[in-house]
N, C-alpha and C positions, 0 to 999 in steps of 0.2 A: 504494500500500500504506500504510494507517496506518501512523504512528510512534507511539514512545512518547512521551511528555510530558518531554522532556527541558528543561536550565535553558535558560532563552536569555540570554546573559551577550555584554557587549562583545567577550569573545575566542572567541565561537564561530566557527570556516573557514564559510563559506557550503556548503551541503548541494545547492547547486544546479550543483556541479562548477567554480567559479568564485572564483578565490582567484593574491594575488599577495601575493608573497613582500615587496615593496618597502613596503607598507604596516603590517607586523606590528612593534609593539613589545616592545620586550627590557628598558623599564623599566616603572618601575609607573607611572601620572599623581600629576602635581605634587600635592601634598599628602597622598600614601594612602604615607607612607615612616616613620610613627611607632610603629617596633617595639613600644610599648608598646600604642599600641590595636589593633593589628593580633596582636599577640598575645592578649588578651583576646575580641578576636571571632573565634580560632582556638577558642579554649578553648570559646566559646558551640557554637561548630559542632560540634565534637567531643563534648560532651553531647548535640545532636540528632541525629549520627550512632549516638551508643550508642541510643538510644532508636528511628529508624527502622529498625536493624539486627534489632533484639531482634522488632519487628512483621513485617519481609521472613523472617525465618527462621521465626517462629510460621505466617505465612500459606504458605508454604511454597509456593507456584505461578510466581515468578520468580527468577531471577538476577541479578546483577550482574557485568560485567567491566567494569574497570578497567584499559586499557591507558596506560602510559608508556611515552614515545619521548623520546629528547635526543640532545644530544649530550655529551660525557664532561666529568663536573666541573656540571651541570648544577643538580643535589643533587636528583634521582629517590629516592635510599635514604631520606635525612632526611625529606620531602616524604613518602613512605609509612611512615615511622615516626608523623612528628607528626600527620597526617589520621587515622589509623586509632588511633591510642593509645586509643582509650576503648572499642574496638568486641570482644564476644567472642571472641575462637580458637575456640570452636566453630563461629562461623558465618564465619569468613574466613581464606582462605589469599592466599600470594602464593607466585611462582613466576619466577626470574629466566633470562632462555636468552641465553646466552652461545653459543662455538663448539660447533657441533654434534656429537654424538659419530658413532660409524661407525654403530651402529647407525640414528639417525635419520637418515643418509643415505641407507639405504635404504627409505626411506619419502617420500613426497610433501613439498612443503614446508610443508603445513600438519598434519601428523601428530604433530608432537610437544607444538605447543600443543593442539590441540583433544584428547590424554588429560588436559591438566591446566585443562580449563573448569573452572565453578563447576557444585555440584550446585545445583539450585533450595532457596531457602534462602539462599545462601551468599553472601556478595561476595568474589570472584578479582579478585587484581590478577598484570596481568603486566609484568614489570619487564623491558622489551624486549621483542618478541613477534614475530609473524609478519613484522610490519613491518621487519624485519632484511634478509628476503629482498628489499626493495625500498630496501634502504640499503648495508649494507655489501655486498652482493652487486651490486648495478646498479655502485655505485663500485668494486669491483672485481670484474669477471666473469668472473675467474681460476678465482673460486670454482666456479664452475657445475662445471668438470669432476670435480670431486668429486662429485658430484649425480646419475650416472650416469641422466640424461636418457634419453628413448625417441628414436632417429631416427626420428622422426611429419614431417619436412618443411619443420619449424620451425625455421630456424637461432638456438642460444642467444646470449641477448646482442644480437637483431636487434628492433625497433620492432614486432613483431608478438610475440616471445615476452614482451617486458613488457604486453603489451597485453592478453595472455593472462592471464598473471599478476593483472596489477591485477584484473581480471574473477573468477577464480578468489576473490580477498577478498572483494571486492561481494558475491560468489554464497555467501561461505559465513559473511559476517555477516548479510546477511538472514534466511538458514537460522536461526540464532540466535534471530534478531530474531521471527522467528513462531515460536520455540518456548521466548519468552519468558525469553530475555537481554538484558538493558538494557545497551548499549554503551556506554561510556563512553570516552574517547579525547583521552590528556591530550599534548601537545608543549609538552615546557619549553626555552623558546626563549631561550637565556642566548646574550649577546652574546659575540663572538671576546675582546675585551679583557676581559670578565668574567671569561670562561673562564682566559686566561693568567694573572690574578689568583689563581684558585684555582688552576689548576698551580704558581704558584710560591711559592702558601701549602704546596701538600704538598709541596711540595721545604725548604723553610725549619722547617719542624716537622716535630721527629721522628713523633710519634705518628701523624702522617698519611703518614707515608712508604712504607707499604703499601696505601696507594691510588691510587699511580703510577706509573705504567710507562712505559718510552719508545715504547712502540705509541702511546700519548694524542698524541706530538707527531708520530708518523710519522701518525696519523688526521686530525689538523690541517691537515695541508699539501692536504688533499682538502675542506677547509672548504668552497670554491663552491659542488664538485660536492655535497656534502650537502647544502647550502640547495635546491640545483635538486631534488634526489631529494625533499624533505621538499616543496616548491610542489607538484610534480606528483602527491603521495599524497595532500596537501589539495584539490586537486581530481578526483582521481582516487576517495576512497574518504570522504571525510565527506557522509554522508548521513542524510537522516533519520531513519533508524534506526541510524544509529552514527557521531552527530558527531564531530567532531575539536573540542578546545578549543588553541588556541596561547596559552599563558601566559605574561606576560613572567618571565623567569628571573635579572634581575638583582638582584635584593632577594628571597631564599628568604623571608622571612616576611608579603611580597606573595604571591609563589606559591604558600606552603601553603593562605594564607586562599583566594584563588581556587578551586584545587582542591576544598577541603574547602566550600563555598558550592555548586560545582557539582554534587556529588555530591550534597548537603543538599536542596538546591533541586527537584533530580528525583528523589529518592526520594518527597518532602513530596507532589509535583505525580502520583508513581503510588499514594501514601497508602494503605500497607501494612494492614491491620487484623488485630490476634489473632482466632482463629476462634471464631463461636457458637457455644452447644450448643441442640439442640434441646428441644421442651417434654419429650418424655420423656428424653434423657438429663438437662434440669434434673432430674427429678422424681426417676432415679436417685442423681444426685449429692444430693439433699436427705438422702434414705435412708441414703447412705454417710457423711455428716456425724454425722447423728444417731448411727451406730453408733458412729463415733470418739466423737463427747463421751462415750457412754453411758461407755467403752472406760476415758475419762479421769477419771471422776466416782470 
């Protein structure tokens, strides 16, 4: 199946189902840690994101998703503040999903994201997403019984119900993907000592101290098993039609520039264009012109 022209950047997961956890960087490379150029080539990017946003919404025939996965402390929020700052709110939403309410338990696991896709036009970012049910759910499968599951044969929590699962994704970004949603699929991969760095910055500042919870350090102590869960969706589900990018996460103003390049990069590469008018609607619009000057003389 064609892909779309997506970036191809150092941190893209291999699309060929093939990706190990032991080689992925959590810093930036030696020399790219000069907050001041790296903020300036945010700032570039973020001018050409206002500018391809304004053509994907005029041409009106694709979408954008924008998925963020991490883990807590990561700076997903900042990261989608600073990338999108330039871009209209008419043509971009975001949508973050936290614990699911009752209602969306009774519904499929992918029902609550797919009401809050992008319409064509738009760029949708999701701040957490389906990917939940292959995170906090695999790590603890406690969750399932809330889920009121069908006894179809399947025992929950068994090597064939993930199996299931991961396939259910594949099957319903490609769906996307041919009806012209650009995947986009970011993991900000901030290191464990990172992480503790910022847990004990919002513990030591007040103003950040309703961004902490002691769930972040009871979620900590499952750190392995998330790395494992995060390997096997990297080869499980980056594909060519909805790569995964692993960004390193320990320098946020490395990570926005990343991001925001990768997004840049593949919009530039599917090169949105304002729509023509034809020789007669020119010839109308000449007519409607002339009225207005007459209108103003």
């Amino acid at each position: 199946m064609p892909s779309f022209p997506y970036a191809t950047t150092d941190y893209l997961a291999s699309t060929q189902g093939e990706y190990k956890l032991g080689s992925t960087a959590t810093h930036p490379p030696k020399g790219e840690d000069s907050k001041k150029k790296l903020k300036k080539e945010l700032a570039d990017s973020v001018d050409a994101l206002r500018d391809l946003q304004r053509r994907l919404y005029a041409q009106n025939t694709h979408s954008v998703l924008v998925v963020f996965q991490a883990m807590d402390a990561a700076g997903k929020d900042s990261t989608i503040r600073a990338v999108f700052s330039g871009v209209n709110p008419a043509g971009f939403q975001v949508f973050s999903f936290k614990k699911p309410s009752a209602e969306e338990l009774e519904h499929d696991f992918l029902w609550r994201t797919a009401k809050r896709l992008p319409e064509r036009g738009r760029i949708g970012v999701f701040n957490r997403s389906y990917y939940e049910e292959l995170l906090v759910v695999r790590v603890h499968p406690d969750l399932l019984a809330y889920q009121n599951l069908p006894q179809d044969g399947t025992e929950p929590n068994s090597k064939e119900f993930w199996k299931n699962r991961f396939e259910s994704v594949r099957d319903h970004e490609k769906h996307l993907h041919r009806n012209g949603t650009i995947i986009l699929k970011f993991w900000l991969n901030v290191s464990k000592e990172e992480q503790a760095r910022r847990f004990l910055s919002r513990l030591e500042e007040p103003h950040k101290h309703w961004k902490f919870s002691a769930q972040d350090l009871e979620e900590r102590e499952h750190w392995d098993t998330y790395q494992r869960c995060y390997e096997d969706i990297m080869q499980e589900t980056s594909r060519p039609w909805a790569p995964w990018y692993v960004i390193p996460a320990d320098s946020k103003p490395f990570m926005r520039l990343e991001v925001a390049k990768t997004i840049q990069r593949t919009l530039e590469q599917l090169d949105p264009a304002y729509p023509e008018v034809d020789s007669e609607q020119a010839k109308d619009f000449d007519t409607l012109k002339t009225r207005i000057e007459n209108e103003l003389r």
